[in-house]
N, C-alpha and C positions, 0 to 999 in steps of 0.2 A: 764224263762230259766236263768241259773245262769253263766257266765263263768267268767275267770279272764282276758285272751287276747283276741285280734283280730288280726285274720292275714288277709294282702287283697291281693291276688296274681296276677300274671301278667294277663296281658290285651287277644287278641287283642281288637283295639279301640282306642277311644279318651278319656280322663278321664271327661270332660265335658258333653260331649252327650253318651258314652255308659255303663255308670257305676250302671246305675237301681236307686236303695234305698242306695246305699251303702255311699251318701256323708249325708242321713242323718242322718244314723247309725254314721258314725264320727261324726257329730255334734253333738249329742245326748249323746253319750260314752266316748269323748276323756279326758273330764275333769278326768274321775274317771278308766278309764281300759286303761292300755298300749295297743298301737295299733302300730301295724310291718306294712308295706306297701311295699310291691316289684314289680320292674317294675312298672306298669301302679297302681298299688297300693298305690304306695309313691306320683304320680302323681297326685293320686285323692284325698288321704291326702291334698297336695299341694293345689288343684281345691274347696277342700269344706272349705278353709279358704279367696278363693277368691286370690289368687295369682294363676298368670299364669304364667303355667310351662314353 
């Protein structure tokens, strides 16, 4: 699968405990594809570099 963004939209939840695969999709992609985060999305941006929100 090919894209150029990520968008990660708002929650409900906690960005530590209910985000699924999605912080290691960030870790995995952030280097090379811009990634948006809103709400609970910027959150978990935040969460998968190990800073708490």
């Amino acid at each position: 699968m090919e894209f150029d963004k990520i968008i990660i939209s708002p929650g409900p939840g906690h960005p530590k405990y209910d985000t699924g695969t999605v912080i290691s999709i960030i870790k995995e992609y952030y280097k090379e594809i811009p990634i948006l985060g809103i709400c609970l999305g910027h959150q978990t941006i935040v969460e998968s570099f190990g800073i708490n929100p």
